[in-house]
MARDREN-618198 format. One record per residue (C-alpha): x, y, z. Coordinates in steps of 0.05 Angstrom, whole numbers, always signed. Each point is the difference from the previous one (the first is absolute). Example, Ala and Ser with C-alpha at 12.3 -4.5 7.8 and 13.67 -1.06 7.14 Angstrom:
> +246  -90  +156
> +27  +69  -13
***
This chain:
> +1776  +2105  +1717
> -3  +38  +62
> -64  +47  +13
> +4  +69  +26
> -18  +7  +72
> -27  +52  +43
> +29  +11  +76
> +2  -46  +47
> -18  -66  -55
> +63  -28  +23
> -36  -20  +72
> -39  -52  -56
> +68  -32  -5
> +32  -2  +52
> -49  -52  +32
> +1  -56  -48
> +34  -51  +22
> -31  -57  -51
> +19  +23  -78
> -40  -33  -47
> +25  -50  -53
> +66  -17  +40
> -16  -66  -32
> +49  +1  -73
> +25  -63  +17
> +18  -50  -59
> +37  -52  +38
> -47  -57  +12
> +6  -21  +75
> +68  -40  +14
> +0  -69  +41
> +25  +34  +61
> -50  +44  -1
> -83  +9  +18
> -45  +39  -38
> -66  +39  +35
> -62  -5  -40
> -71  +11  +15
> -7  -66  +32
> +36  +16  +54
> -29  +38  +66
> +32  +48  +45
> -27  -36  +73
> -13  +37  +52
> -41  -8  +66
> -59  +37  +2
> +19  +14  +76
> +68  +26  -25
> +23  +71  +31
> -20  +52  -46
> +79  +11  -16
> -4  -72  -21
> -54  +7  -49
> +30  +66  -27
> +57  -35  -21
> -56  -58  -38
> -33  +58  -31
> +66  +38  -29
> +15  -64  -28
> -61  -13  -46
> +4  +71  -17
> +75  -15  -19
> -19  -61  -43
> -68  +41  -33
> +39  +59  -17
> +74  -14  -11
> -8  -80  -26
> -69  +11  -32
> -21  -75  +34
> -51  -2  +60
> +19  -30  +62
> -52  +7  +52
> +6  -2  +75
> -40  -58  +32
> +2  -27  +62
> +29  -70  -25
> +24  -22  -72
> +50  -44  -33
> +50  +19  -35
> +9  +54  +43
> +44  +66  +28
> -7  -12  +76
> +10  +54  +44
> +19  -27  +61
> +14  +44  +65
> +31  -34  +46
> +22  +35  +67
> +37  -62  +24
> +41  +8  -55
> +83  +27  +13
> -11  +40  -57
> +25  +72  +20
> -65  +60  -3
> -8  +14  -76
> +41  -64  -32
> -36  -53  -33
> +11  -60  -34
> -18  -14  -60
> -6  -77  -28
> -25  -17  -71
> -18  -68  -19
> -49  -27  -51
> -60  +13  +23
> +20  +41  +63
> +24  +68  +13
> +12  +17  +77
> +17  +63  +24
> +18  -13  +81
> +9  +59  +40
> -7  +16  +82
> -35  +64  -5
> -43  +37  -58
> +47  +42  -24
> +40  -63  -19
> -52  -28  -44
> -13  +69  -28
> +72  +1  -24
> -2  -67  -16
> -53  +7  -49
> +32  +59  -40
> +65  -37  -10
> -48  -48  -33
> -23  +54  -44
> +82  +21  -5
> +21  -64  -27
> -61  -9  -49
> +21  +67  -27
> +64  -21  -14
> -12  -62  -37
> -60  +37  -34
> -51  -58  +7
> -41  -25  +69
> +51  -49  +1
> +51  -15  +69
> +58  -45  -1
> -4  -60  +46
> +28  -1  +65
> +9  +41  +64
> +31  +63  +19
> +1  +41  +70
> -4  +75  -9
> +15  +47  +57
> +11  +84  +12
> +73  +17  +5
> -20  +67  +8
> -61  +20  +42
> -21  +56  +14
> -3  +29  -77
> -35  +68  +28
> -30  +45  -56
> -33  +57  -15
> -66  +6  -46
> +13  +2  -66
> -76  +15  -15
> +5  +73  +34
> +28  +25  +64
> -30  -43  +55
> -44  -28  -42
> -14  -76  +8
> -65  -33  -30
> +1  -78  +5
> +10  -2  -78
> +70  +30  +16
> +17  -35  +59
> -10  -62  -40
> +44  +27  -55
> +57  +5  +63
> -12  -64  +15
> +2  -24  -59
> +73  +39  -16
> +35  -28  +64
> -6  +53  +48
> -28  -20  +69
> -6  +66  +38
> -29  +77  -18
> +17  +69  +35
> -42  +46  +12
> +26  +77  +26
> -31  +11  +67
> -7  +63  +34
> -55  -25  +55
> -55  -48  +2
> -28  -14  -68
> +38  +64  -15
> +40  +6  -72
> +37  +54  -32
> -59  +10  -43
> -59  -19  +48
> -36  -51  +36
> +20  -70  -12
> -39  -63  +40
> +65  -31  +24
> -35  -63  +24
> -44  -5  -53
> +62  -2  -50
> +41  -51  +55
> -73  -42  -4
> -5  -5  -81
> +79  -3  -10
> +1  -66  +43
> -47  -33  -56
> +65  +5  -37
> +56  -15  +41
> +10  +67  +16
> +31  +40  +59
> -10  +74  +13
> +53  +44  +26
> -9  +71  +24
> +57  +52  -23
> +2  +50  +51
> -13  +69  -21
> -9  +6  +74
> +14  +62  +57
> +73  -14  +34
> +18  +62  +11
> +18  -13  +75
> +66  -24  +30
> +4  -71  +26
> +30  +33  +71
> -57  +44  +15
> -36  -15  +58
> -65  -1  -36
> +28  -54  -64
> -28  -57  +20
> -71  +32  -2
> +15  +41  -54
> +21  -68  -47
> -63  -50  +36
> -51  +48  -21
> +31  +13  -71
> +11  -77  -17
> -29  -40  +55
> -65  +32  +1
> +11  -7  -84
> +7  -69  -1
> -50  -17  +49
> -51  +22  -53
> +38  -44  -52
> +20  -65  +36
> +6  -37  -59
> +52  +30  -43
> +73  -30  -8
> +36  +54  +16
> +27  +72  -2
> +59  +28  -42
> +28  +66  +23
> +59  +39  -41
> +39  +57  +27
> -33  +62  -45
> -70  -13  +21
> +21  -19  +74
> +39  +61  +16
> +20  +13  +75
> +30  +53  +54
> +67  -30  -9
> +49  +22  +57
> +62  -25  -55
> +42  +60  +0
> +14  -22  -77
> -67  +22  -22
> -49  +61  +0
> -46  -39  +59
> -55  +22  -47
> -46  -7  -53
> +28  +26  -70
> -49  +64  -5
> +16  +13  +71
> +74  -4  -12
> +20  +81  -5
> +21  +44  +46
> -12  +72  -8
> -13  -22  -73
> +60  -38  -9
> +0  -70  -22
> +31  -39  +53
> +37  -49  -44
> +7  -69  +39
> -48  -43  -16
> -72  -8  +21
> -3  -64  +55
> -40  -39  -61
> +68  +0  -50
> +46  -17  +57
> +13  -63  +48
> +4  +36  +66
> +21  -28  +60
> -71  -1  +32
> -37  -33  -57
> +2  -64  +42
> -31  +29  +55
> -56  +32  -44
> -8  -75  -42
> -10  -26  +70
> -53  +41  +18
> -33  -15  -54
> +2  -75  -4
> -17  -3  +72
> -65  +40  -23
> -12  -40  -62
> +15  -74  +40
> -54  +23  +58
> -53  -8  -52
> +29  -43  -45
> +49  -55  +35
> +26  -31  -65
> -4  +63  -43
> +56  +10  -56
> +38  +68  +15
> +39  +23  -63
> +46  +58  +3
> +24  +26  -69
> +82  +33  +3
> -15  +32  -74
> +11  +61  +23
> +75  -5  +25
> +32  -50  -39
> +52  +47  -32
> +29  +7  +83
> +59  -33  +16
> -2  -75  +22
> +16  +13  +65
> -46  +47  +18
> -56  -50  -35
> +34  -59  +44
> -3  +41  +60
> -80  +6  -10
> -14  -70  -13
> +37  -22  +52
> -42  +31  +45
> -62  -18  -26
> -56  -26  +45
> -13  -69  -7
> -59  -14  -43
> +13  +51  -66
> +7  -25  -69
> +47  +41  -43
> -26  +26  -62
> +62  +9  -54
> +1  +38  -70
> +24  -41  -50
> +10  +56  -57
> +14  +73  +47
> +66  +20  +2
> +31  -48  -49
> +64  +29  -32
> -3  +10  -75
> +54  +18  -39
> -14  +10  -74
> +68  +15  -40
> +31  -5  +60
> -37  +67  +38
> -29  -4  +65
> -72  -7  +15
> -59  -28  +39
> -62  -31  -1
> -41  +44  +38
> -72  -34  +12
> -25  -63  -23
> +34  -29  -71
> +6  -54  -39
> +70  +31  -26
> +18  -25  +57
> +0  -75  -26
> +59  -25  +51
> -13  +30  +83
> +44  +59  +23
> +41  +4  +69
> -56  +22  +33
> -41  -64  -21
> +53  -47  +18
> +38  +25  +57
> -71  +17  +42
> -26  -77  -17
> +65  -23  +22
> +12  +41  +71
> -86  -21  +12
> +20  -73  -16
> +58  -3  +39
> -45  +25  +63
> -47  -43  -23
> -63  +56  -17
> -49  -24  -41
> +5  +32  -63
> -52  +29  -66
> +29  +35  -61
> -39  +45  -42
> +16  -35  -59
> -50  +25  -57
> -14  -70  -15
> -74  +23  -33
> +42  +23  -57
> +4  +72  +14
> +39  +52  +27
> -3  +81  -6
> +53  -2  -78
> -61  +15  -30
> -58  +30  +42
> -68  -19  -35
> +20  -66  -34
> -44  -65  +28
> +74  -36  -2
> +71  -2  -31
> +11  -43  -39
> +73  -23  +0
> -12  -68  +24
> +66  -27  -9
> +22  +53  +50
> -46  -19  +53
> +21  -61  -5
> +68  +21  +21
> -26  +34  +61
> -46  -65  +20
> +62  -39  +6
> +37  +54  +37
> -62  +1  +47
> +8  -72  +6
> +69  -12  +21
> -19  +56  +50
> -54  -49  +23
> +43  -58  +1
> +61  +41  +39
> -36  +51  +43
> -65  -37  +14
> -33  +52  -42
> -76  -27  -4
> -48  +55  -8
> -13  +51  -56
> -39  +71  -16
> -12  -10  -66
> -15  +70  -28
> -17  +61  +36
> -53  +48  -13
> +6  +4  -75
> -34  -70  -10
> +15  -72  -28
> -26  -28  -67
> -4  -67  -26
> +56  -10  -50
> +58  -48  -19
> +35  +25  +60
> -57  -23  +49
> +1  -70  -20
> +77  -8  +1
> -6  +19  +72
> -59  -40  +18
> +43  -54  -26
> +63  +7  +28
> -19  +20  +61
> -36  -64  +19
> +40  -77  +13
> +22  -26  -43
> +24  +65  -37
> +3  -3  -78
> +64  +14  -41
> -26  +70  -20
> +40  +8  -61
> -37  -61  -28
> -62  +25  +18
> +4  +59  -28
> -3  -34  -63
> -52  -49  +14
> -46  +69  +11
> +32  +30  -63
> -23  -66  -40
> -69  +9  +30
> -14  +69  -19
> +39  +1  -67
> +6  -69  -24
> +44  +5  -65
> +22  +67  +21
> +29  -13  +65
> +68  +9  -21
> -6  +73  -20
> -41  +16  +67
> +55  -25  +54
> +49  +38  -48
> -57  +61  +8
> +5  -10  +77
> +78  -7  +6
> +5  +71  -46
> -46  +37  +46
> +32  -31  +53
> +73  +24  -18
> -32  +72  -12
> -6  +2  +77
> +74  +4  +5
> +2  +76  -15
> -69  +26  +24
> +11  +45  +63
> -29  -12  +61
> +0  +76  +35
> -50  +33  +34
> +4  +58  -45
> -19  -61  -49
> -45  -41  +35
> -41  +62  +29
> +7  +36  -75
> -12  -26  -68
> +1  -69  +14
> -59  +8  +57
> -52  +21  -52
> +38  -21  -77
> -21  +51  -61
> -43  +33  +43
> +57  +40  +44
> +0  +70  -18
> +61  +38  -34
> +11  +69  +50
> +36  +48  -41
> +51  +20  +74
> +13  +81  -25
> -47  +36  +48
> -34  +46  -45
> -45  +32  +49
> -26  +71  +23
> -32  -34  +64
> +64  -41  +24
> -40  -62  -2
> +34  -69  -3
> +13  -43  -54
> -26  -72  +42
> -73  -17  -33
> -47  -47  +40
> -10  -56  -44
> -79  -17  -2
> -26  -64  +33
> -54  -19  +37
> -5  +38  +71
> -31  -55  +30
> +58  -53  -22
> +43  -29  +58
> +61  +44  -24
> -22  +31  -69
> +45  +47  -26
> +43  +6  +63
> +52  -52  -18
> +1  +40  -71
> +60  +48  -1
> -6  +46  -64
> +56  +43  +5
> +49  -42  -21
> +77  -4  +30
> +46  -39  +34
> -10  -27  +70
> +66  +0  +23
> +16  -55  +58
> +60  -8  +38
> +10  -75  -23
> +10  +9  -83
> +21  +63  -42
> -31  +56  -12
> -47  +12  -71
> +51  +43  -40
> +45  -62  +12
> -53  -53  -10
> -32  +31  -59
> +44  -8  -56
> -3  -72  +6
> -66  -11  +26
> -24  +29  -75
> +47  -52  -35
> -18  -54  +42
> -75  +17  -14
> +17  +18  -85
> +16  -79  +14
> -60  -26  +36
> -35  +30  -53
> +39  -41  -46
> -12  -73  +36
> -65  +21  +17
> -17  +14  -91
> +32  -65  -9
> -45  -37  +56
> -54  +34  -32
> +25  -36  -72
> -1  -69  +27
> -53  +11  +37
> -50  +11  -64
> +39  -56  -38
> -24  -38  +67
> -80  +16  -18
> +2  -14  -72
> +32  -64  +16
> -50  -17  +61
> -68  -42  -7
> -66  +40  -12
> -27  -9  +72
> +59  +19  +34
> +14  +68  -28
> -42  +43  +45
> +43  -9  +61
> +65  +8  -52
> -28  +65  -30
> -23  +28  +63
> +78  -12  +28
> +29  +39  -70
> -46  +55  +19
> +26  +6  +63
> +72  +5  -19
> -26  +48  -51
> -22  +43  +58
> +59  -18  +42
> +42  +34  -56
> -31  +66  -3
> +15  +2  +67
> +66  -8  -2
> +4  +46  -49
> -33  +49  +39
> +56  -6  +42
> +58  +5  -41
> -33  +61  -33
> -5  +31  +67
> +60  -12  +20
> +31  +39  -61
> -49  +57  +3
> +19  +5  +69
> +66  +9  -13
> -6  +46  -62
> -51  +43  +51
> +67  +11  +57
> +50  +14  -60
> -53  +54  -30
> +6  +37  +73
> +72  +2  -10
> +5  +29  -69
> +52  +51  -25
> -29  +21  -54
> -65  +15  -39
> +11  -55  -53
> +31  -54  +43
> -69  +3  +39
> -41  +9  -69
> +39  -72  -24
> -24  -32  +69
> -67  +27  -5
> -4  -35  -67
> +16  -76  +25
> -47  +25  +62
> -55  -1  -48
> +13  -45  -45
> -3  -51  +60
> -65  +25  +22
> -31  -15  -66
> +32  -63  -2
> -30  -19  +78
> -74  +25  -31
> +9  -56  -51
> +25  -53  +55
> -74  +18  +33
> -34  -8  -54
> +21  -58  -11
> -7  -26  +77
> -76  +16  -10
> +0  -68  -51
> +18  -38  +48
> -35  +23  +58
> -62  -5  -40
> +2  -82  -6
> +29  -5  +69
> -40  +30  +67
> +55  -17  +42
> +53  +37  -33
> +4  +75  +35
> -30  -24  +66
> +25  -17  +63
> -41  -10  +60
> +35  +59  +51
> -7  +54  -59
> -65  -30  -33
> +9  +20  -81
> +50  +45  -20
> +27  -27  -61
> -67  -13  -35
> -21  +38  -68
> -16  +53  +44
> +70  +15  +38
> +27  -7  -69
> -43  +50  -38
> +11  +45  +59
> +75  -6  -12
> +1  +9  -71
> -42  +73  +19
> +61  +19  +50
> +51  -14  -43
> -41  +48  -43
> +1  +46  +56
> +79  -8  +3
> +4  +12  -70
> -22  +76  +12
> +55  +13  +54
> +52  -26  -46
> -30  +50  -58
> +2  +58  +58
> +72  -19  +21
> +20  -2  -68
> -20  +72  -2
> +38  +17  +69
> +56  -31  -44
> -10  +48  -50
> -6  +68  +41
> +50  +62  -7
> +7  +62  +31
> -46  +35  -53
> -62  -38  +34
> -55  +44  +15
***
């Protein structure tokens, strides 16, 4: 039974990366196989490195906590786990070996970081059998994909060792950090080296993600000055990080490209008119080379070997060639960074759309995706997607994770052909909004390492081990809420609207019914002090029109149907998934019931936005009224939807309640907690008294005083 708990519990979580009583196991151990008891030692040096013993340590907390046997860490013992380093060894950095015979266990590895991984695919496999028990034999284990870069999941730039362990632990190999100067966040001082220092106990690199000045033309007779005191003189104080990943909005220039503004987006008017090319950031000009090598020339004086990732995110919807042209004038030394999800062409009964940010609807890569890998193989770049692979995207903004595995594991095999045709060898794994340990976190840290598991079979060895008898109804769970993700909309107006914040998006009633002219927009409350906060929160809800799909009085119709049947797969997920519960053993039902709340929550957000999406189209037709009672009929379905949206918050609160996570995100801090929620339920309220006022507007006549 879950327990209610108060803000910011879910950081309790997130860190454990040994469950208790993983051992359910009623198989007795086979012939081919060894079984770990408390005779045996873990054997270490004591002159070890300290990454060494780390690794002997995790392991007898492993066995105490998760196995309930003790296996203590000596300096000699027999039978034994041996970790042995071995720099000699033609093991690649971070793959091991891993041999079991009777009474020894080796893990060989050439550096730390190998043995480190080494040991928790130990801990993997015991997991998976549910006993301290290994199958004979030998297997070699190495990256396919390194770096995995993520964000904190923990809180914005937040990285205690607890939860650099957890990354470890999950697969990923790398963290970013947004840098806008030495030891200089987005939200204040960060001790860069300090974090590169403790990260390295983990096999961990540290890029910086420039939030950096380049506002100065590569041309300019002061540039090269201008770029060695921004990032030079940077990473001079931080020799030790891997590298530094730039993307076009946050490293804007004075582009001379006649096809843009040549300035920065609030600088783009003249005489108050919007000049409407684009801003530099949103468009590949011609002299983005020259810039990229003014930069890497500044980065590689500090740093020789630095990793210099440029991100094309913000002009994938241009046309190939004007994408080719860039690339193929890109300096020597730049990694591409692709989108997998932006751009992606959706076409729900048969109607033109996109996916406009970061989206697991987007299940198969758009043109964008596979047309930029392909030019940047063909020219042999190196090449990183932004593939999500932490499980989340921006479909639902204050979720830990989505949880449509069988989805994901369409897009991991996508990733990997792209890996196996275009060389593609590097990921970002989520961006600001976090990662979480799920289901979808150990498919990837499985699939992504040699030899690669048949996913689909895995799937249901994890579905065994968390349900047991009810296995069956949880992958059928899964594929449901998997299929529902065929008709949710990815749009900005989306993304940026009800589905940022769930139930706790407020309802504007659009009629202006002012004697002060003020606008109908609301600041949504957040935290002033959060990295965005309420500034990627659009409350005034309407359609973002963009050149690439239709526009919303087009789109809407059958955007509502498709969500009436998300809604639909998502109830009859929801079925299974409780049939899944009942049917799973005692000690396993925590992590089930804290998934069912989840999708609980995940549905009154979606709802949310299927509800907005009719009130905002009942708000336009009441502005375009012909008479009294037409608008009187539409003021009655206004209403009776913002009762009905009250109800959806109320019940969000439930669920929120039992689950910390749910209504966070680290950028905007809380703002779908009990909180936002009770706050939206008082401005529906509010809303509730302009639609009583406009029903008397509706009701004047001449004889009105």
């Amino acid at each position: 039974m879950l327990q209610p708990e108060k803000n910011y519990d879910f950081r309790k979580r997130i860190d454990i990366v040994h469950h208790p009583l993983m051992n359910d196991s009623d198989i007795p151990c086979q012939e081919n196989e060894v079984a770990i008891t408390p005779a045996w030692r873990i054997v270490c040096p004591d002159n070890a490195p300290a990454a060494i013993l780390e690794t002997a340590k995790d392991l007898e907390d492993y066995f105490k906590v998760s196995q309930g046997i003790y296996v203590h860490v000596e300096n000699s013992g027999d039978p034994a786990i041996v970790l042995d380093l071995d720099p000699a060894s033609k093991l690649a950095k971070g793959a091991f070996e891993l041999t079991v015979a009777e009474n020894k266990i080796t893990i060989t590895a050439s550096s730390p970081g190998g043995i480190r991984r080494g040991g928790v695919y130990l801990e993997d496999q015991c997991n998976l059998r549910g006993g301290a028990i290994l199958a004979k034999g030998s297997i070699c284990r190495e990256k396919l994909i390194t770096p995995r870069i993520v964000h904190s999941g923990w809180g914005i730039e937040l990285f205690p060792d607890s939860h650099l362990n957890a990354m470890m632990h999950a697969g990923f190999d790398a963290v970013a950090v947004f840098c806008k100067g030495p030891n200089q966040t987005n939200i204040g001082v960060l001790d860069f080296n300090d974090l590169v220092r403790r990260a390295a106990k983990y096999d961990i690199e540290v890029y910086l993600y420039a939030y950096l000045p380049s506002f100065k033309h590569p041309d300019d007779e002061d540039a090269v000055q201008f770029f060695e005191e921004v990032y030079t003189r940077l990473l001079e104080k931080h020799p030790d990080v891997a590298g530094v990943m730039l993307v076009g909005e946050s490293a804007i220039f004075p582009s001379k490209d006649p096809a843009t503004s040549g300035k920065r987006n609030m600088d783009s008017f003249i005489d108050g008119i919007r000049d409407v090319r684009p801003c530099p950031g949103w468009w590949p000009c011609t002299d983005y080379p020259a810039f990229l090598t003014r930069v890497r020339d500044a980065v590689r004086k500090a740093i020789p070997d630095a990793k210099i990732i440029f991100n094309t995110y913000n002009w994938g919807w241009t046309e190939l060639e004007l994408r080719k042209r860039f690339l193929e004038n890109l300096p020597e030394g730049i990694t591409i960074q692709v989108t997998y999800d932006i751009f992606s062409k959706v076409c729900p009964f048969g109607q033109l759309t996109r996916v406009m940010d970061y989206s697991i609807v987007a299940a198969k890569p758009g043109y964008y995706f596979e047309s930029e890998c392909k030019a940047a193989a063909e020219l042999g770049i190196p090449l990183l997607a932004t593939a999500n692979t932490g499980g989340l995207t921006w479909d639902i903004g204050v979720i830990p994770y989505v949880p449509v595995p069988q989805r994901w594991i369409v897009r991991f095999k996508e990733l990997d052909r792209f890996r196996r045709e275009c060389n593609l060898n590097a990921f970002y794994d989520n961006h600001h909004y976090g990662w979480f340990p799920s289901v979808i976190t150990e498919l990837g840290k499985a699939y992504f390492t040699s030899p690669q598991c048949d996913l689909d079979e895995y799937l249901k060895v994890i579905a065994n081990r968390r349900a047991g008898k009810g296995a069956e109804n949880l992958l059928a769970a899964w594929q449901k809420w998997s299929d529902a993700f065929d008709y949710l909309p990815a749009t900005n107006e989306d993304q940026y609207g009800p589905l940022r914040v769930g139930a706790a998006y407020p309802f504007i009633f659009q009629p202006n019914i002012t004697r002060v002219m003020g606008k109908k927009e609301i600041t949504f409350p957040a935290d002033p002090k959060a990295h965005f906060g309420s500034a990627i929160i659009k409350t005034l809800y309407q359609p973002y029109e963009n050149i690439n799909q239709l526009p919303g009085a087009l789109r809407y119709p059958n955007e509502l149907k498709g969500l009436e049947i998300f809604l639909g797969l998502w109830d009859e997920g929801l079925a299974l998934y409780e049939k899944a519960l009942a049917e799973a053993p005692e000690k396993r039902k925590e992590v089930l019931e804290r998934e069912l709340n989840l999708g609980r929550f995940i549905r009154t957000a979606v709802q949310t936005c299927f509800n907005m999406k009719k009130w905002y189209c009942l708000n336009r037709d009441i502005q375009n009224i012909t008479t009294a009672e037409e608008g009187l009929a539409i003021l009655d379905k206004i209403e009776a939807l913002a009762y009905e949206e009250i109800e959806n918050a109320r019940e969000a609160m439930n669920y929120v309640a039992l689950d910390s996570r749910l209504g966070w995100e680290p950028s905007m801090e809380y703002v779908g907690d009990h909180w936002h929620l009770d706050w939206k339920i008082r401005q529906v309220k509010s809303a509730l008294l302009e639609i009583a006022d406009y029903r008397t507007i509706l009701s004047l006549t001449e004889n009105e005083k």
